[in-house]
C-alpha positions as CSV (number, residue, x, y, z in Angstrom):
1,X,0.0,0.0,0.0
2,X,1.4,3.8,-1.3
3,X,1.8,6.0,1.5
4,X,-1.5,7.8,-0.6
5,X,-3.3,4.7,-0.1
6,X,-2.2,4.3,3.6
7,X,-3.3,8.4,4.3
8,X,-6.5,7.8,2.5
9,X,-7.4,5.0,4.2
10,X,-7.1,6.6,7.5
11,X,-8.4,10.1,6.7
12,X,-11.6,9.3,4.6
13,X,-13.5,7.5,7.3
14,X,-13.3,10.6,9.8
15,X,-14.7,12.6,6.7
16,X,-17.2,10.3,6.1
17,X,-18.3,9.9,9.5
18,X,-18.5,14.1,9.6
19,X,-21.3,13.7,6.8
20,X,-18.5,15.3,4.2
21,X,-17.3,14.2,1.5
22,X,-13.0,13.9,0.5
23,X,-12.3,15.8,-2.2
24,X,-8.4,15.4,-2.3
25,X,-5.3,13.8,0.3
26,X,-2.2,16.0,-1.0
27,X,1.4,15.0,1.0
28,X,3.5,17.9,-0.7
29,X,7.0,18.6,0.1
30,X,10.3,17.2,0.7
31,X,11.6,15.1,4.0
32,X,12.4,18.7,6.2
33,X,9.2,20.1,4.9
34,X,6.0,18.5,4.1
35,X,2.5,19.4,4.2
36,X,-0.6,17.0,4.5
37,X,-3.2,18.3,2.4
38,X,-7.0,17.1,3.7
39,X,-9.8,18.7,1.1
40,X,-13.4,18.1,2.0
41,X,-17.0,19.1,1.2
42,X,-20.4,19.1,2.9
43,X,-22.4,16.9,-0.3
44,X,-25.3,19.6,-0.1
45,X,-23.1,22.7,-0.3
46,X,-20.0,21.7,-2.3
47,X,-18.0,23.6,0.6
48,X,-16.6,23.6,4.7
49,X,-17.7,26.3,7.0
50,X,-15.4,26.9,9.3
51,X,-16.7,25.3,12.5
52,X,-16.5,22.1,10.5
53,X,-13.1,22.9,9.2
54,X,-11.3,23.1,12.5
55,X,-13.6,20.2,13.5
56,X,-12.2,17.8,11.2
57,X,-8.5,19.3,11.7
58,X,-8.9,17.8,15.2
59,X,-10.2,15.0,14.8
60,X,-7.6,14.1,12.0
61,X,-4.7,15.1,14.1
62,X,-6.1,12.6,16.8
63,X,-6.3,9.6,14.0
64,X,-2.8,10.5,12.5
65,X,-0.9,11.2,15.7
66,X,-1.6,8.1,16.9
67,X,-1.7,5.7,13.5
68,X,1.6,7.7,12.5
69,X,1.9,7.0,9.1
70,X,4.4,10.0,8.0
71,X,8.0,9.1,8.5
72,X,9.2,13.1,8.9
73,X,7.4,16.0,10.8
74,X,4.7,17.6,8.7
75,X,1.9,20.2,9.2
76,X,-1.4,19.2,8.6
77,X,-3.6,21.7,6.5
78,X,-7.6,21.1,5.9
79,X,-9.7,23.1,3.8
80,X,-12.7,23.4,1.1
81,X,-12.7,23.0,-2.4
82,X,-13.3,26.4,-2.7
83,X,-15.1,28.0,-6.0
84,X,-12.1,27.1,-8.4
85,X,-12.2,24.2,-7.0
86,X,-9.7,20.8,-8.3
87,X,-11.2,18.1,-10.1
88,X,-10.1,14.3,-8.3
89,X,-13.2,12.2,-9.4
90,X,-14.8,11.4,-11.6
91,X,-18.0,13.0,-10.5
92,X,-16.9,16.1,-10.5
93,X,-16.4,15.8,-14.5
94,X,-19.6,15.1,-15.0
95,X,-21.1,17.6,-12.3
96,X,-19.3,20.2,-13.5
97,X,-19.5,19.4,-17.3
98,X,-19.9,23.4,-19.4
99,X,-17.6,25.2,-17.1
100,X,-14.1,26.2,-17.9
101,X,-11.2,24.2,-16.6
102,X,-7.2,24.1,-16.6
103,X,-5.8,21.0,-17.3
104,X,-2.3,19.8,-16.4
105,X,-1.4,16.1,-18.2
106,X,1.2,13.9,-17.2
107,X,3.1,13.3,-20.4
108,X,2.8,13.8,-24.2
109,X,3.2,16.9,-26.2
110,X,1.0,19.1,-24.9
111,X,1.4,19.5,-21.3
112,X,-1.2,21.7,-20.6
113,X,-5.1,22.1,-21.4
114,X,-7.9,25.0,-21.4
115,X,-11.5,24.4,-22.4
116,X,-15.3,23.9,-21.3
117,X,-16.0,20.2,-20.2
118,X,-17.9,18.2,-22.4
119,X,-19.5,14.6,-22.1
120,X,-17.5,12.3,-19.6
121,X,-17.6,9.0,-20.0
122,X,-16.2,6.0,-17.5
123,X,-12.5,6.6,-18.7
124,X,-12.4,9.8,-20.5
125,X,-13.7,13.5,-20.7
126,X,-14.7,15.9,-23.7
127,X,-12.6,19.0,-23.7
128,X,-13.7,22.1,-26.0
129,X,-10.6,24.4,-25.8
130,X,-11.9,28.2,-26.9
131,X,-11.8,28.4,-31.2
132,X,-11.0,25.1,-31.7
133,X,-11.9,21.7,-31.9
134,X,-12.8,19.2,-29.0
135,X,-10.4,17.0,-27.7
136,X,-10.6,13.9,-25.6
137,X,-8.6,13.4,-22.4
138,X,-7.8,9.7,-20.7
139,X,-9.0,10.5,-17.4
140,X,-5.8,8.4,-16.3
141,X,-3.6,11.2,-18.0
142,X,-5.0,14.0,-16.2
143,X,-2.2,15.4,-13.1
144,X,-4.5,17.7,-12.1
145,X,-7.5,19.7,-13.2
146,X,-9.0,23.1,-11.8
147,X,-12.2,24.7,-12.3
148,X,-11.7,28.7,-13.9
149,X,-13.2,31.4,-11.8
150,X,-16.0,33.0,-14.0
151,X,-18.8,34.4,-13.7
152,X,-21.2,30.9,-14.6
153,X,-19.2,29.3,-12.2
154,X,-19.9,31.6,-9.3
155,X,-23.7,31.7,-10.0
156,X,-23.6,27.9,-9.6
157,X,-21.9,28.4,-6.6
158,X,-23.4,31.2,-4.9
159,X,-25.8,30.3,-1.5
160,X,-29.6,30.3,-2.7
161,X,-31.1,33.6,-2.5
162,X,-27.8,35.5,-3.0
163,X,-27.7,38.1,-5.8
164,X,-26.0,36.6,-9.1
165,X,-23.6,38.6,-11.2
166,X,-24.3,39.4,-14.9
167,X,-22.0,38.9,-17.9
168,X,-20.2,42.3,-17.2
169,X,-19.3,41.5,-13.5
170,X,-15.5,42.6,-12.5
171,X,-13.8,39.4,-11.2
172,X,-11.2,41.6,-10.2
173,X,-12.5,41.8,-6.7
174,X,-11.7,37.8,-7.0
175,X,-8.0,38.0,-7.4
176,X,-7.2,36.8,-3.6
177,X,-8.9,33.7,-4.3
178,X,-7.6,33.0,-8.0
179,X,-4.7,30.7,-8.2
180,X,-2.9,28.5,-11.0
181,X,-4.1,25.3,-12.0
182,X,-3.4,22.5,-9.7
183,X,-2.7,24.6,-6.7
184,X,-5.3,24.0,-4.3
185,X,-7.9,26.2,-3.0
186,X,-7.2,27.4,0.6
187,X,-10.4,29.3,2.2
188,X,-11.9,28.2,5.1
189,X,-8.2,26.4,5.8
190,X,-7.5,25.1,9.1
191,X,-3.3,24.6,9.4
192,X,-2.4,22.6,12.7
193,X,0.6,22.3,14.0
194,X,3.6,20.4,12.9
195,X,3.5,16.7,13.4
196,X,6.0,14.1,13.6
């Protein structure tokens, strides 16, 4: 069993027994520094609130401490999916299929991918970059996908009875939470201490 395997195994029942959903395990860094990534949603919402956040941060650091299963010190770091949020299953593909995302592929000529998601199928997904024609994508060849900040996607988003924005809206005022494909979305983050 991965180390991946080993996290996922430990972390996704807490989640699950939170009502949430895992999004995303993420152990970045080298040996001195490393950082245990924990993404989850509440199902109804497609986000964390913050009470639930720093909920599952504890209870996670009580599971880990104890089963261990990083070698070197790390910091543990759990947060929502935020609006541009990463795809990791299949789901999401099909949940999210007319929105823009950024798509970073593990080999092959073209490295990297922009488009609206099309029809997903078991192993693969439709991809219909801007001006040109659609290409499909091996699921199994995706290294990470992210969902592009506009203003559909925040109208899909938005809590029920909150004013949308029209085609003219400045997603200026949305810098802070805009980040490159692949890096993950940190709001409502909880960052415990370093464990080792």
């Amino acid at each position: 069993m991965t180390v991946h395997e080993t996290l996922t195994a430990l972390i996704e029942p807490v989640v699950a027994d939170m009502g949430l959903a895992l999004v995303r395990v993420q152990l970045k860094g080298g040996k001195g520094s490393q950082t245990l990534q924990v993404m989850a949603e509440d199902p109804a919402t497609g986000q964390l609130v913050i009470e639930k956040c720093a909920e599952l941060s504890r209870r996670l650091s009580d599971v880990l401490d104890e089963a261990d299963p990083i070698e070197a010190e790390y910091a543990l770091e759990v947060s929502s999916p935020g609006i541009d949020r990463p795809l990791t299953r299949h789901t999401d593909w099909v949940k999210w299929a007319g929105h823009d995302v950024r798509i970073k592929l593990r080999e092959g000529a073209r490295k990297n991918l922009h488009g609206k998601i099309g029809e997903t199928t078991a192993d693969a997904v439709v991809i219909e970059p801007p001006g040109g024609a659609s290409v499909t994508v091996p699921l199994a060849s995706i290294d990470g996908a992210k969902l592009v900040l506009t203003n559909r996607l925040i109208n899909a988003t938005r809590p029920a009875g909150m004013a949308g924005f029209d085609g003219e809206a400045d997603l200026g005022q949305f810098d802070d939470i805009i980040e490159d494909a692949g890096e993950p979305a940190n709001d409502n983050s909880d960052e415990d201490e370093d464990h080792g």
